[in-house]
C-alpha positions as a printed Julia matrix, in Angstrom:
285×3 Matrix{Float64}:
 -133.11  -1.01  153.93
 -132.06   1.49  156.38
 -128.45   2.43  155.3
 -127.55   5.78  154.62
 -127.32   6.83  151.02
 -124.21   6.75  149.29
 -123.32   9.93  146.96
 -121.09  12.1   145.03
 -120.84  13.86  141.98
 -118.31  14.85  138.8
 -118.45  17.83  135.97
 -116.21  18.43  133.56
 -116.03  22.22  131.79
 -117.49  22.43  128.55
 -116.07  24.07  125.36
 -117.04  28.05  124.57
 -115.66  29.67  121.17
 -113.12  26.31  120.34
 -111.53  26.73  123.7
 -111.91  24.95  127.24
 -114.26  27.3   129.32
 -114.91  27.9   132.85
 -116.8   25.27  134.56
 -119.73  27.26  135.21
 -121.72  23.99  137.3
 -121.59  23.17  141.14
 -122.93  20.49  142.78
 -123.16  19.34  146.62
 -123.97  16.42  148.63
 -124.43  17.27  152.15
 -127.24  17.18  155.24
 -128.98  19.71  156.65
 -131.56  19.4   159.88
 -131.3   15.93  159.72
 -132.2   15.31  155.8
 -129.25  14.28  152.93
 -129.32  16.92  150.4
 -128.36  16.57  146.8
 -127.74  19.72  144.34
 -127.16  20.63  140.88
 -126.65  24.13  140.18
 -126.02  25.03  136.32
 -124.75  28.57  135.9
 -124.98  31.12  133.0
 -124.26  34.47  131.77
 -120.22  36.01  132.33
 -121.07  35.57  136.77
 -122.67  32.28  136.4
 -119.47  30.03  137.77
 -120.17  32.78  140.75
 -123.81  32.1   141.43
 -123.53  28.58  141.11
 -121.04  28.48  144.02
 -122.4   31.15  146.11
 -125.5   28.54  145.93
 -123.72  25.4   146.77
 -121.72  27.11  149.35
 -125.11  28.69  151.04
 -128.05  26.57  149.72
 -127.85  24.67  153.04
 -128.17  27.66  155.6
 -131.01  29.06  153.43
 -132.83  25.42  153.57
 -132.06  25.51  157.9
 -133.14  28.51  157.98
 -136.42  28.2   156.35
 -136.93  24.86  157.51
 -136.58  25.86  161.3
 -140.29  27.96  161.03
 -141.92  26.45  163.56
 -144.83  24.86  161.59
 -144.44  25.0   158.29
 -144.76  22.46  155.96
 -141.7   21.05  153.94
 -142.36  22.15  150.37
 -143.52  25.29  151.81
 -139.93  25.99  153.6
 -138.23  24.42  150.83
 -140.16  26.92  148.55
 -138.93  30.09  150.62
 -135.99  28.88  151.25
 -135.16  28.62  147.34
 -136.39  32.73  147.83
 -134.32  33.71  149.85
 -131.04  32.5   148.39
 -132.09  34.31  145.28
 -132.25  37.4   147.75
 -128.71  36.14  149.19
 -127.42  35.65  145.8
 -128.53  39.67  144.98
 -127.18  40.79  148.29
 -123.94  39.41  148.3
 -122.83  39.32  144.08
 -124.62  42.83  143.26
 -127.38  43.67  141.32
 -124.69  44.44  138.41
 -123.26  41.13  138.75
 -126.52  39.14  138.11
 -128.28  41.17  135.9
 -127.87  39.11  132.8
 -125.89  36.02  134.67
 -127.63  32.98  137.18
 -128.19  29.9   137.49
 -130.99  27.23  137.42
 -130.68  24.43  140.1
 -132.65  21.28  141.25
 -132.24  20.06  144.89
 -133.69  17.09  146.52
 -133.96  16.45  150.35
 -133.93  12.6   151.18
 -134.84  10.95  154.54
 -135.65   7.27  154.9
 -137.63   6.8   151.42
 -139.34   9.99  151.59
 -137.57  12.58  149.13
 -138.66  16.07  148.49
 -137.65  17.73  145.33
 -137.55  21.39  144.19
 -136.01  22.67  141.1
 -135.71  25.67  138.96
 -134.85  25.64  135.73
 -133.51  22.5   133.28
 -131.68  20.03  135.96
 -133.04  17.27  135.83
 -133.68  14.69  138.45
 -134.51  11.17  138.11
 -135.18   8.29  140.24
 -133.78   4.56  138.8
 -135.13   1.46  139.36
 -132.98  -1.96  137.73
 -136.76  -2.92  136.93
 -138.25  -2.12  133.5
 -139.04   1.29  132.35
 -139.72   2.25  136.04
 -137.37   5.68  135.59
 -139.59   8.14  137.39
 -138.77  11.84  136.16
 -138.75  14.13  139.29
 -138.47  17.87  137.8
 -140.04  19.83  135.13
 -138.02  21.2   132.59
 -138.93  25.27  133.12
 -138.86  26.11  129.13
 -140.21  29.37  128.16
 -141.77  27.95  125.32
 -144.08  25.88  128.07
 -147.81  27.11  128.12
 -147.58  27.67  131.72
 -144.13  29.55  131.81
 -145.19  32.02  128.67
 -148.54  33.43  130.43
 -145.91  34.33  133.38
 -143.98  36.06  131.24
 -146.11  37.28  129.16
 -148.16  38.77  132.2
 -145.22  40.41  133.62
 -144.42  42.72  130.39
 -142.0   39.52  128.92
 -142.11  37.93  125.53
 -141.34  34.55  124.53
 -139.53  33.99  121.37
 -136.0   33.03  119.69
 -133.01  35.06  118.63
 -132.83  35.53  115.42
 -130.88  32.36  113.04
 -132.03  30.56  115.49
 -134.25  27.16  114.79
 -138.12  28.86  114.76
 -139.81  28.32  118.77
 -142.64  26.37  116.77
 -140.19  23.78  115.5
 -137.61  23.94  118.23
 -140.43  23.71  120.98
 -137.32  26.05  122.91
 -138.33  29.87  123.6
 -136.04  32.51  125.32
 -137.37  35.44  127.29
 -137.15  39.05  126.12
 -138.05  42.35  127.08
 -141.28  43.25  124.84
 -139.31  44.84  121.86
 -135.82  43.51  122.44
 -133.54  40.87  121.72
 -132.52  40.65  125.56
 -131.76  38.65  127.43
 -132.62  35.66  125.48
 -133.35  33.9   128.82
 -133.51  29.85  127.61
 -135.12  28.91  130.98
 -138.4   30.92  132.4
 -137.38  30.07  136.15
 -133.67  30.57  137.49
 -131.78  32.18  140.57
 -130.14  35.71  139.77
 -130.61  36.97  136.57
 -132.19  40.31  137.64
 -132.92  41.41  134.24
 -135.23  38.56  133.73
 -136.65  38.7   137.13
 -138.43  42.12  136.0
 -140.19  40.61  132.93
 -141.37  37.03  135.01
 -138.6   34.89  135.39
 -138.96  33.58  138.85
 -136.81  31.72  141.52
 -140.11  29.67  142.82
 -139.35  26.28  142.56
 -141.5   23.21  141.63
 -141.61  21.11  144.08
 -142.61  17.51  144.38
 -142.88  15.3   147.14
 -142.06  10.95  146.06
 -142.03   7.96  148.26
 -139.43   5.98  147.1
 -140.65   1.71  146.16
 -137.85  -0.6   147.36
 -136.65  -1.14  143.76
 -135.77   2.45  143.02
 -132.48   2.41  144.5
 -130.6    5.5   142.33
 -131.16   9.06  142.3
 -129.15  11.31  139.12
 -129.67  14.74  139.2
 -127.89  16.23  136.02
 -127.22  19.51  134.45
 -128.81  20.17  130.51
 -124.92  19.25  129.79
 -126.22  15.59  130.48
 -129.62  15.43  129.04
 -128.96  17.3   126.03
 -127.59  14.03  124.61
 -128.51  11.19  127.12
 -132.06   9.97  127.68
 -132.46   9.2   131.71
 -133.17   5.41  131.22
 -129.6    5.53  129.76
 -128.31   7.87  132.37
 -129.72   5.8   135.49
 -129.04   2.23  133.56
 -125.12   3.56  133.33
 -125.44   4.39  137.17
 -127.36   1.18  138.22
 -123.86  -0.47  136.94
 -122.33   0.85  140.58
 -125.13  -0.16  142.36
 -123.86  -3.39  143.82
 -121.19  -1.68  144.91
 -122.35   1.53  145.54
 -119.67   3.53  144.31
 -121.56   6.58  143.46
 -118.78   8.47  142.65
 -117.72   6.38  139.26
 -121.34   6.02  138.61
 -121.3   10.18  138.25
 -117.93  10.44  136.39
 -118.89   7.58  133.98
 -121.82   9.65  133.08
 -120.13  12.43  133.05
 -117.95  10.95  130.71
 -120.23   9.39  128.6
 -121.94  12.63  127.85
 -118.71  14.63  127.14
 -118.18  11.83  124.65
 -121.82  11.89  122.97
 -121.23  15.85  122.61
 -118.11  15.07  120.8
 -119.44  13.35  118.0
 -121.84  16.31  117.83
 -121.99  18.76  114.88
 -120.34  22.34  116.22
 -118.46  20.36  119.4
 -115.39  21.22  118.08
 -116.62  24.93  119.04
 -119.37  24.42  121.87
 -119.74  22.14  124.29
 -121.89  22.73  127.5
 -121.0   22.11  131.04
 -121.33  18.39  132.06
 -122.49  17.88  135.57
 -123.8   14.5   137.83
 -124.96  13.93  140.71
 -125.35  10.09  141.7
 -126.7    9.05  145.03
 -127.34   5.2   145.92
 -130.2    4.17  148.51
């Protein structure tokens, strides 16, 4: 019906090296020109915890400001506005700073049962319905590896490979970006905000965007970091949040899955020495 969306989100630090690390995720619910936004950021690289808040803390100025341009569509505001954060993010942490850190980061603007959703990067956003196998999957995962993603790269003076003792790309399906002839910076997503190194071999900031009218049964939105859907498929992620839906408590629904992840990385081989960044974003309509 017409009542506002309900939403929050939880994250939990990983593990780096046997010991707790520095959450290095932000999220946000908020509004901005009249629209509820949504936001996962997922950080990386030693200033990634950095970029990942500068984002939450600014991604909503950089989406007003865009989308004030008199006459210009949505995706296309949403599309610069994702630009010129990056710029913001340059700016304001250094060039030094991001060189080798960033962050990837899906956000989705919501009004009525219109939603708009842009994403860089591995985030991954998906809208729930209680009926059957109706889990739409919003975003694109941005993996180097992807046909699309290498010929950027590969245009720009980048290749796409693995480091070595790694799992081979062609088995893995995963590729990392390089500088022709080096084994940096091992980039595991072709699109991301910062990372300045990357930027000069074709790692971009443009998001994909794509534009969903929501059908009355799809009544959840979860937008996760990897740290979720390394180990949770999204049926199971939105059937875990469509538990809260009667009583829209969103933000159980996020620390549940939050929790349930952390647990699935547990049993994990290695988990007693890495675990990523867990981060969920729940929002009831």
């Amino acid at each position: 019906g017409g009542r506002e969306p309900v939403a929050s989100w939880a994250s939990e630090a990983g593990r780096d090296k046997g010991k707790a690390k520095r959450n290095q995720d932000a999220a946000v619910c908020g509004q901005v020109a009249g629209l509820n936004v949504f936001a996962v950021f997922d950080g990386h690289g030693a200033s990634g915890h950095l970029v990942a808040e500068y984002l939450v803390d600014h991604i909503a100025a950089a989406l007003d400001y865009s989308l004030g341009n008199p006459g210009a569509s949505a995706d296309f505001a949403v599309s610069e506005a994702f630009t010129v954060a990056d710029g913001w993010v340059s700016q304001v942490l250094g060039a030094a700073a991001i060189e080798q850190s960033g962050a990837t980061g899906t956000v989705v603007l919501q009004k009525g049962t219109s939603l708009l959703v842009a994403s860089v990067g591995d985030s991954r956003a998906v809208l729930g319905s209680a009926a059957k196998g109706a889990t739409m999957v919003l975003t694109t995962d941005h993996n180097p590896a992807s046909p699309i993603e290498k010929a950027r790269i590969e245009a720009a003076g980048g290749t796409v490979g693995d480091f070595r003792g790694e799992p081979d790309m062609a088995i893995s399906g995963q590729g990392r970006v390089f500088i022709k002839g080096k084994q940096f910076p091992g980039l595991a997503t072709a699109r991301a905000f910062g990372d300045g190194m990357g930027k000069t071999v074709g790692v971009s900031s443009e998001p994909d965007i794509t534009c969903v009218t929501r059908g009355s049964s799809q009544t959840v939105l979860v937008i996760a970091s990897d740290g979720v859907w390394d180990v949770m498929d999204d049926e199971d992620a939105v059937e875990t949040a469509l538990g809260f839906a009667s009583s829209r408590d969103a933000a159980t629904a996020a620390a549940v899955i939050v929790e349930a992840a952390r647990m699935l990385w547990e049993t994990r081989p290695g988990s007693e020495r890495r675990i990523d960044d867990i981060t969920a974003c729940v929002a009831f309509f």
